[in-house]
C-alpha positions in Angstrom: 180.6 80.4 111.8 181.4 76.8 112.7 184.4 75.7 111.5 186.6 72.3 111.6 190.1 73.0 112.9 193.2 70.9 113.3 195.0 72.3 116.3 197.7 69.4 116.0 198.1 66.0 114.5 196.0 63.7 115.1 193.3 66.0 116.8 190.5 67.7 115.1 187.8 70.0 116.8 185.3 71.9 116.1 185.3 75.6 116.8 183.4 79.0 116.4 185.2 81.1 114.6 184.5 84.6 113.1 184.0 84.6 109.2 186.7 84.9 106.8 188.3 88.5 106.5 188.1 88.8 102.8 189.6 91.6 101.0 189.0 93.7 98.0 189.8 91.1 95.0 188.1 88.2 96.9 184.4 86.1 97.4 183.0 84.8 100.2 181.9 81.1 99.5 179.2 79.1 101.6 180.4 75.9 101.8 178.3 73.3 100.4 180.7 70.1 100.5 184.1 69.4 101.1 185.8 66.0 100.4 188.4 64.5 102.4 191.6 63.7 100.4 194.6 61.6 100.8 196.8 64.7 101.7 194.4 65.5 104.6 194.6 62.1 105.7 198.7 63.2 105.3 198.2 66.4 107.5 196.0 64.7 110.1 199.3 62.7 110.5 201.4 65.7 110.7 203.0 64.4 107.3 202.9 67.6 105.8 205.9 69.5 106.6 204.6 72.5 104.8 201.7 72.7 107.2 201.3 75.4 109.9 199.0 74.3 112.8 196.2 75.5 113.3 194.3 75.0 110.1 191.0 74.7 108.3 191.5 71.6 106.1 190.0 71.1 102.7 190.5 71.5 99.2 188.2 69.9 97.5 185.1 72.1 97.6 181.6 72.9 95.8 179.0 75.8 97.2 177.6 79.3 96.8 178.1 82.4 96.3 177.6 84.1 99.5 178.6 87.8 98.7 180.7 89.4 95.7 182.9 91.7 97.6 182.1 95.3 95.6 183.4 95.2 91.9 185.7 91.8 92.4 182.8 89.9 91.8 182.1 90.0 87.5 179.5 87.9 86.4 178.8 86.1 89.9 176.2 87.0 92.3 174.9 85.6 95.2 173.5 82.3 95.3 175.8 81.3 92.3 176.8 77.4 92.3 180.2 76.9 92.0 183.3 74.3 91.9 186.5 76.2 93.3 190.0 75.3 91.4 192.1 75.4 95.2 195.7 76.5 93.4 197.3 79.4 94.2 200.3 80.1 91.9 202.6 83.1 91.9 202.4 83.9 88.6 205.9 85.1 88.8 208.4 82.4 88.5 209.3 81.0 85.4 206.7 78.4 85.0 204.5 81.0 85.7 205.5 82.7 83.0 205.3 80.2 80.8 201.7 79.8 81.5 202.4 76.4 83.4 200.9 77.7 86.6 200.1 74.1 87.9 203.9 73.8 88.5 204.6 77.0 89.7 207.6 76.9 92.0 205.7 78.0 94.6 202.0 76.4 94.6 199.9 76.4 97.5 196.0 75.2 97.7 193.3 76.3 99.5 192.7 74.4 102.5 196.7 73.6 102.9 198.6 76.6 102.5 195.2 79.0 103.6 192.0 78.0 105.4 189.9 75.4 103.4 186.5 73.7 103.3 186.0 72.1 106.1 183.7 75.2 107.4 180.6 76.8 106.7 182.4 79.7 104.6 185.8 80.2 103.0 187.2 83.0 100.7 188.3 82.5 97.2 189.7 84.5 94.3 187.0 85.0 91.2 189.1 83.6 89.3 189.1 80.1 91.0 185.1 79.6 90.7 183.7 77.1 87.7 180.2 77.7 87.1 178.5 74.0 88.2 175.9 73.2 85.1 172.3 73.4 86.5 170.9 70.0 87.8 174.4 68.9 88.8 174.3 68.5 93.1 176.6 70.1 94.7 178.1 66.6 96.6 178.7 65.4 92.5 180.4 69.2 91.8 182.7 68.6 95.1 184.3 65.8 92.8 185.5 68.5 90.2 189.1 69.1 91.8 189.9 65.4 91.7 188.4 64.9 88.0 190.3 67.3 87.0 193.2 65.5 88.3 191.8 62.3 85.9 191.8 65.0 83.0 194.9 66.3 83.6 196.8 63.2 83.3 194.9 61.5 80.3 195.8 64.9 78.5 199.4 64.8 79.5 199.5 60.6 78.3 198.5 61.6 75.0 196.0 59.0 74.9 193.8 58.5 71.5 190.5 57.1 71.0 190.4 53.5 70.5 193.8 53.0 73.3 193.6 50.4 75.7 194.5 52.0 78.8 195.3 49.9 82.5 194.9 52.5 85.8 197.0 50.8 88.7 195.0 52.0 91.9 191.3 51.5 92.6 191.3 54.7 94.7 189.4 58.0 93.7 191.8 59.7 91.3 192.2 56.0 89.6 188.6 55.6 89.2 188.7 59.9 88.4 191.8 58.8 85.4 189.6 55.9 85.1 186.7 57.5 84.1 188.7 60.5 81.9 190.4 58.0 80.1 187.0 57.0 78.9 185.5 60.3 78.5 188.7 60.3 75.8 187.8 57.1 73.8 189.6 54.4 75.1 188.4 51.1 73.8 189.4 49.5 76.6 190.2 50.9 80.4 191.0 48.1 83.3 191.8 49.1 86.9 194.3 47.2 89.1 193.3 47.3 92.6 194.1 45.2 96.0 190.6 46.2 97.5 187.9 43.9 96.8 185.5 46.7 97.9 187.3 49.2 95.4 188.0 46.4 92.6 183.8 45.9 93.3 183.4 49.4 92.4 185.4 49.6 89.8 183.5 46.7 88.0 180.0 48.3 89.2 181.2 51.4 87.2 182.0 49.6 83.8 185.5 48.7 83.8 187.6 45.8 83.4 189.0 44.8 87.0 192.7 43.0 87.6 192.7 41.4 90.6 196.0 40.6 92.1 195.0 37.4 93.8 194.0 36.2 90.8 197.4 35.7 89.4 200.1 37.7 87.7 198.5 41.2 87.0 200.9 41.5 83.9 199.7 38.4 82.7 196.1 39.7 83.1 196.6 42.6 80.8 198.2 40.4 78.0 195.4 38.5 78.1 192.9 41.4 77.4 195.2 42.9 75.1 195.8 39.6 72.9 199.5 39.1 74.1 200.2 43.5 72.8 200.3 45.1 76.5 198.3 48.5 77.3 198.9 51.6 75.5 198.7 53.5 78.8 199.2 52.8 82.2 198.6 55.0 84.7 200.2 54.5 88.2 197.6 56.0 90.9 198.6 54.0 93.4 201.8 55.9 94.5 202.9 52.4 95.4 206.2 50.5 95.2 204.6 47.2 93.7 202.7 49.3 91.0 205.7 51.5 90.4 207.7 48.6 89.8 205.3 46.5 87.9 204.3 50.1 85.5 206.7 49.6 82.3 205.5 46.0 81.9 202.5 46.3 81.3 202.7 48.3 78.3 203.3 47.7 74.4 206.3 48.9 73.0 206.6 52.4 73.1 203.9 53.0 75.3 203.3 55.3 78.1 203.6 55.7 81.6 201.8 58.2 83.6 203.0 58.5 86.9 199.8 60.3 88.9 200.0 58.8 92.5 203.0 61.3 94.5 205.1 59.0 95.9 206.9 59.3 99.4 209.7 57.3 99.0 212.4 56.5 96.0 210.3 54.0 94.1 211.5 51.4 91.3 211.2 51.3 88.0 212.4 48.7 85.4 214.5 51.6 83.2 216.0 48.5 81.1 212.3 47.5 79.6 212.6 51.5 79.1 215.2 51.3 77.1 214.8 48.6 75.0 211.3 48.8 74.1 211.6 53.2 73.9 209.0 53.2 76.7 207.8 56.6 77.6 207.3 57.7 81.4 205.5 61.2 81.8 204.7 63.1 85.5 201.4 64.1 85.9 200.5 66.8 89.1 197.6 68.3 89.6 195.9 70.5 86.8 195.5 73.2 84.6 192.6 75.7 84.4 191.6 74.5 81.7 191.5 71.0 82.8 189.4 72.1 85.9 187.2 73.6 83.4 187.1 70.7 81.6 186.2 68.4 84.0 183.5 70.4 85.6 182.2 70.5 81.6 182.2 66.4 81.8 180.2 66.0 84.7 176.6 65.9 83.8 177.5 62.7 81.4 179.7 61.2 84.1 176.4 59.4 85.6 178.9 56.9 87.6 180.7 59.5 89.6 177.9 59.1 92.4 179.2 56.1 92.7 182.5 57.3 94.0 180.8 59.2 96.6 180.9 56.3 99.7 180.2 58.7 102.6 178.1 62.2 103.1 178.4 63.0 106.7 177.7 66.4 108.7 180.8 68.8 109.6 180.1 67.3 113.0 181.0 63.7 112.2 184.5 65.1 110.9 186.5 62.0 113.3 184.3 59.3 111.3 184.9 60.6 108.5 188.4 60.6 108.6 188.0 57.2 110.1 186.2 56.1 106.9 189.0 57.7 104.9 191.7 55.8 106.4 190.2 52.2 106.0 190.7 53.1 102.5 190.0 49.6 101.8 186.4 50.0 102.4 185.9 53.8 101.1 186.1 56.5 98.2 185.2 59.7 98.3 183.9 60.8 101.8 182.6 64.2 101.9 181.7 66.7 104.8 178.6 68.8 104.4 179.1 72.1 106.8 
């Protein structure tokens, strides 16, 4: 099979490679799209000190069914559409244990810790595959895994219907929290981005857009929420000015979500904490149920195509990382084996 290999940092090629050993417990997936994501980006430039080169990149996945593997198999068949949940917990460490598999101490993802997407086939547990509902393409069902990252936090904010909720970051989870915190009830949801193109977007998909050029953000979300402040705010930026801009956006006693994984200490106004009992919550990745849940959202979620900037061949794996770092002028940019 052909298969997209990163050999070192910085240097991608395309190879020939026999097809995935899979053993008794495991399915053979044919790839039908894989999106790039920021941590590729991240392992492209060796940022990833977990990382052993080489590897097959790619985590965020959709396809078929391509053989059962004896009894593993279940319900699926060949032919099956599917999303694919990439975690790999150990089930044996205490968060494990307490059914919080999406922090277990040791997680790994397909596609970072084992051979991903980014080739014709991969192998995956039965476990890991989400039915895709039938008229859904399978470029929409590749944005399940980051949905589900959109679900996951607006579950963990506590969010009610009728919240006003502000998403720093214009990126693809923001527009993914974005578009979950709606799928909630939010009266109101406004995204904070620096990219025209993204800020564009945003405003093409329905939501309120705050435009840092156009003055004080803060004062911007006053304004929509009569002088109150957002219920929510979610930082998706993983940024140090939304970091430190977070807490004052919100009422008193309201939430912060902090989505976006940062790289460096960021701060955080922990006197507007305190004195107006602010909440900040940590938000990674997802649970099954949230995958689930997100792949269950997707037929009403008409705007995700939007999201979707770039559909290039396997081949054209250089340009589209290209694409994905000028982030400015992207979203989602997904490879098609």
């Amino acid at each position: 099979m052909k298969a997209l290999k990163i050999p070192a940092p910085g240097k991608l090629e395309m190879q020939t490679v026999p097809l995935p050993d899979t053993r008794p417990g495991e399915i053979l997936l044919r790839v039908g799209y894989g999106g790039i994501c920021g941590s590729d980006v991240h392992i492209y430039h060796g940022k990833n000190p977990r990382v052993k080169y080489p590897l097959v990149m790619g985590h965020e996945m959709s396809g078929w069914v391509a053989d059962v593997g004896g009894e593993c198999g279940g319900d699926w068949k060949a032919g099956d559409q599917v999303a694919v949940n990439p975690l790999l917990w150990c089930g044996a460490c205490d968060p494990c244990r307490r059914g919080y598999t999406h922090v277990c101490q040791k997680l790994g993802l397909i596609g970072i810790d084992t051979d991903g997407a980014f080739a014709e086939y991969v192998k995956v547990r039965p476990s890991q595959l989400i039915r895709v509902p039938e008229g859904m393409g399978l470029d929409v069902a590749a944005l399940a895994e980051p949905l589900a990252v959109g679900v996951h936090a607006v579950n963990c904010s506590g969010a009610q219907a009728g919240d006003r909720v502000v998403v720093l970051g214009g990126g693809p989870i923001g527009l993914m929290v974005a578009l979950a915190a709606r799928a909630a009830g939010a009266e109101m949801v406004a995204v904070g981005e620096v990219s025209p193109f993204r800020l564009g977007k945003a405003g093409k998909m329905g939501f309120k857009t705050l435009d840092p050029q156009n003055g004080s953000v803060k004062e911007q979300v006053l304004d929509i929420t009569r002088g109150a402040g957002a219920d929510v705010v979610f930082e998706a930026a993983a940024a140090a000015a939304t970091s430190a801009q977070m807490t004052g956006l919100l009422r008193t006693r309201g939430t912060a979500v902090v989505v976006g994984v940062h790289r460096q200490l960021a701060q955080v106004d922990l006197q507007d904490v305190n004195l107006r009992e602010l909440h900040i919550l940590g938000s990674r990745v997802y649970t099954p149920n949230d995958f689930k849940t997100a792949v269950s959202l997707m037929p009403q979620l008409s705007e995700l195509r939007e999201v979707i900037t770039h559909r290039l061949p396997l081949e054209a794996a250089q340009s589209g990382f290209d694409a994905a770092m000028a982030s400015g002028e992207s979203l989602k940019v997904l490879l098609k084996p």
